[in-house]
Structures are given as C-alpha cells and as structure tokens.
C-alpha positions in Angstrom: 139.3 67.7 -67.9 141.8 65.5 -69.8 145.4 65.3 -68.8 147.6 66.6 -72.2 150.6 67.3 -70.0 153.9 66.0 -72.3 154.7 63.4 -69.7 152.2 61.0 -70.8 154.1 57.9 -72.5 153.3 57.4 -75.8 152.7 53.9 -77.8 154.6 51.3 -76.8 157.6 50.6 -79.7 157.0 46.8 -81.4 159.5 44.5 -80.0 160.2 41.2 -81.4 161.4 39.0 -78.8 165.5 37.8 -79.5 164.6 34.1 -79.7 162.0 34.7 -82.8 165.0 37.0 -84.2 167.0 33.9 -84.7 163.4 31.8 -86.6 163.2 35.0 -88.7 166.9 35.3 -89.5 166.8 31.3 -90.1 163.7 31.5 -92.2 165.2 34.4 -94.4 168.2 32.3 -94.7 166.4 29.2 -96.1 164.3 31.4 -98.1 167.7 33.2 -99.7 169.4 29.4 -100.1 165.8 28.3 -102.0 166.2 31.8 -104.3 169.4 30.7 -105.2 168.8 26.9 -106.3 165.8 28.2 -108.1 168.2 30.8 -110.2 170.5 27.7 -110.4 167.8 25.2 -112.0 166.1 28.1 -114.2 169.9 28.9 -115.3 170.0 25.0 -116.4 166.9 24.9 -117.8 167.2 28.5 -119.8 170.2 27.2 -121.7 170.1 25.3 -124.9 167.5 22.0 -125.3 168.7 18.7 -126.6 168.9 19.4 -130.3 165.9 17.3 -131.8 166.8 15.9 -135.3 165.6 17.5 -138.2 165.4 14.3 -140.9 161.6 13.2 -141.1 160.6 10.0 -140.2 157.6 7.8 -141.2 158.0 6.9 -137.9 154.7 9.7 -137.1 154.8 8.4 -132.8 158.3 9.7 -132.8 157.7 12.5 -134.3 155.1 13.4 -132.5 157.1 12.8 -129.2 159.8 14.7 -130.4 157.7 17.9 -131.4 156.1 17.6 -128.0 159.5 17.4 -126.4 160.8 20.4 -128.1 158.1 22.4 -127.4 157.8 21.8 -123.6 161.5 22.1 -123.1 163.9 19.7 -121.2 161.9 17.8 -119.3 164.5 16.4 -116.4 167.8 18.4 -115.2 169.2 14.5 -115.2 172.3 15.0 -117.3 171.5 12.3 -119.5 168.6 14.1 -120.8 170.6 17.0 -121.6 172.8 18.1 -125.0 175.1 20.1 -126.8 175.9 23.3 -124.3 173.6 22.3 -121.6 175.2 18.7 -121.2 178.9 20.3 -121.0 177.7 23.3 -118.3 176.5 20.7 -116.7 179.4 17.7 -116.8 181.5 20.8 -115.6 179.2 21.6 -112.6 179.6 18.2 -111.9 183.2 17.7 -112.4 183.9 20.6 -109.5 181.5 18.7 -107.2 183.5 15.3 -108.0 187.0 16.4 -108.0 186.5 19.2 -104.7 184.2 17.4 -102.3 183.7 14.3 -103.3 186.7 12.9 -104.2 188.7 14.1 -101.6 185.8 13.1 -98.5 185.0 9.5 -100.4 187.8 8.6 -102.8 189.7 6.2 -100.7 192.7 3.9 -102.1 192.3 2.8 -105.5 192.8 -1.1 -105.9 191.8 -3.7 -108.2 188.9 -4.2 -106.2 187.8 -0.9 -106.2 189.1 0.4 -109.3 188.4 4.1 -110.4 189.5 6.3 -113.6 191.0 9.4 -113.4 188.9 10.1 -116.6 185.6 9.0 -114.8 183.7 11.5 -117.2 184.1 9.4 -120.1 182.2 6.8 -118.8 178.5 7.2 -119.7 177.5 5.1 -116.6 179.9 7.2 -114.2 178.9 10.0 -115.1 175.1 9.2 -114.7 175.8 7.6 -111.3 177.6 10.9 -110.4 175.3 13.4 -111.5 172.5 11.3 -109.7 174.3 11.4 -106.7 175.9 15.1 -106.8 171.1 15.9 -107.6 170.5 14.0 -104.6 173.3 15.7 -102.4 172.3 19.1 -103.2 168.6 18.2 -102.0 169.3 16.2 -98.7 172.1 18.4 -97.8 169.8 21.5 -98.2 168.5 23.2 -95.0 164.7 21.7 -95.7 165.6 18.4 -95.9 166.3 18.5 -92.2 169.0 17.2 -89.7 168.5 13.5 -91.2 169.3 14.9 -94.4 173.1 14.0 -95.0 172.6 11.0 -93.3 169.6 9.9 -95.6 172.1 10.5 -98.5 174.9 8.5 -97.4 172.3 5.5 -96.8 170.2 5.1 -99.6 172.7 7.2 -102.2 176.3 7.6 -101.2 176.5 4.1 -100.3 174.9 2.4 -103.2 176.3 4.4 -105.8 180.2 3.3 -104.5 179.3 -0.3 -104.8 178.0 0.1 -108.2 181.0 2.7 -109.7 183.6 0.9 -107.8 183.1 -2.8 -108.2 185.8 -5.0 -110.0 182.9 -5.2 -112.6 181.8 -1.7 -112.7 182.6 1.1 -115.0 186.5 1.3 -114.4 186.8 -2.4 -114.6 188.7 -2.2 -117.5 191.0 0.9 -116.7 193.9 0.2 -115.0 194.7 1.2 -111.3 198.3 1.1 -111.4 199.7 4.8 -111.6 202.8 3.8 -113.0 201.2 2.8 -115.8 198.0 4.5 -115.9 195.1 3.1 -118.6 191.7 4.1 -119.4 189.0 2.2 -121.7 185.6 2.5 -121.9 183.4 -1.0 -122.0 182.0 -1.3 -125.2 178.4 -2.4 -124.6 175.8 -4.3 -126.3 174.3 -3.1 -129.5 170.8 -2.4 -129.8 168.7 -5.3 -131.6 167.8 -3.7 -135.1 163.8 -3.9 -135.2 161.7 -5.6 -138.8 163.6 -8.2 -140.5 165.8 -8.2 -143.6 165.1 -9.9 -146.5 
C-alpha cells in the first residue's frame, strides 16, 4: 500500500541560482539596448532617400546606378550619403552628440594651432569627420563591443579625427579663433576636371 498521506512534499519549485540572475538580467539588458539601435537605424533608414535627379541622361551607366540606387534604398547611414530630410535629422542627431558630450569632454582651448569653428556644421569635411566619429562611438561604446571598447575608440578614432579637424591646416584653418572677433569661412576647394574636350 502506497503512502497518499498530505505530508508528502510535492515537486521541488525551479530556482535559478542569484549569480545567473545577474547574466539574465545583463543579457536582457543588451538585448533591450540592441532593440533600441535597431529602431534607431530603421527610423534613419525609413525616412526620405537622397532625391535622385529626374533629367535623363545619355549617360545610360549612370542611370542605371541611379535606378538601382533608388530602388534598394540608402545604402550607408554615413551622412554624406544622405539628403533632403534625412541629412538634416541626421546633422541634428549629430549636432546634440557634438555640442553635449563631445565638446565639453574633448574641446580643449581653441588656438591658432588648434583652431575650431563654432559653426563646425558648415564645413563638409567636419561634419563627415564628426558623424564618422559620433558612428564609431555609438558601436565601441555599446555593451558588445566589450570593456576595450571606449578605449579602441579613442585610439584608432577619437585620436585621429582631432589631428585631422584641428590642424592649422584643417577645416577651420581659415576661421578665426579670436572670440572678440569671431570669423567663419569655408575653404573653397578644387573644382572637378570637366571630362571630353571642347572645341
């Protein structure tokens, strides 16, 4: 005869031990940051493409690429691939980044031989610099890209991009530092060769 008495314990309740508690809770974490950037990049790439001339050309390679282009969508979040809405979403994004974490963390006196513009976003080259940089930061400083992270962006990123942005021959070279008397100019650069000959 079997035992049915009520005192016989029952099935033992699932415990998770407290030190896999904190993997799952980190794991969920990185898992909700990874939601997020995905929203964030989908957000970016849902909003308008680079408008795509509508004069033919007799150029039919061009064309070709350009109806390709159009049809796939943006292919790079890089700001310089970007246009119209997208490009100004974008250059404000950026702009927050610049002017609330990076300027105040890496700005550091302004001098002849480090010059910088107050209107840094009207420099092509600055901004492409930037926006690589800021693309860069949010990857290394992300949870996956490990400990080594941040410092792998300082190294080959941070560090690299100051030289070039801030050298006496660099973007702002020809903006004045003084903020007395405060100047801003943008380089003119070289004009594209004009392909086929004239006659």
């Amino acid at each position: 005869m079997s035992d049915t008495s009520p005192t016989t314990p029952g099935p033992e309740p699932f415990r998770i031990p407290d030190g896999d508690l904190d993997d799952l809770a980190s794991t969920l974490a990185k898992t909700m940051a990874e939601v997020r950037q995905h929203g964030a990049l989908l957000d970016r790439l849902g909003s308008d493409p680079v408008p795509v001339a509508s004069q033919h050309t007799d150029d039919v390679p061009e064309a070709e690429a350009a109806d390709a282009a159009q049809g796939e969508g943006p292919a790079s979040v890089f700001i310089l691939a970007l246009g119209g809405e997208a490009y100004a979403a974008e250059l404000t994004a950026l702009s927050d980044w610049v002017n609330y974490l990076f300027l105040p963390v890496y700005g550091r006196e302004i001098s002849s031989s480090r010059p910088w513009c107050a209107r840094w976003d009207e420099h092509p080259e600055a901004v492409a610099r930037l926006h690589a940089l800021w693309l860069a930061w949010q990857q290394l400083t992300d949870i996956e890209a490990g400990l080594s992270g941040p410092s792998t962006w300082h190294r080959d990123h941070l560090d690299q991009a100051l030289v070039h942005l801030r050298a006496p021959d660099g973007p702002f070279a020809a903006c004045t530092t003084s903020p007395t008397r405060q100047n801003h100019r943008v380089l003119v650069t070289p004009a594209p060769e004009q392909s086929g000959a004239t006659e």
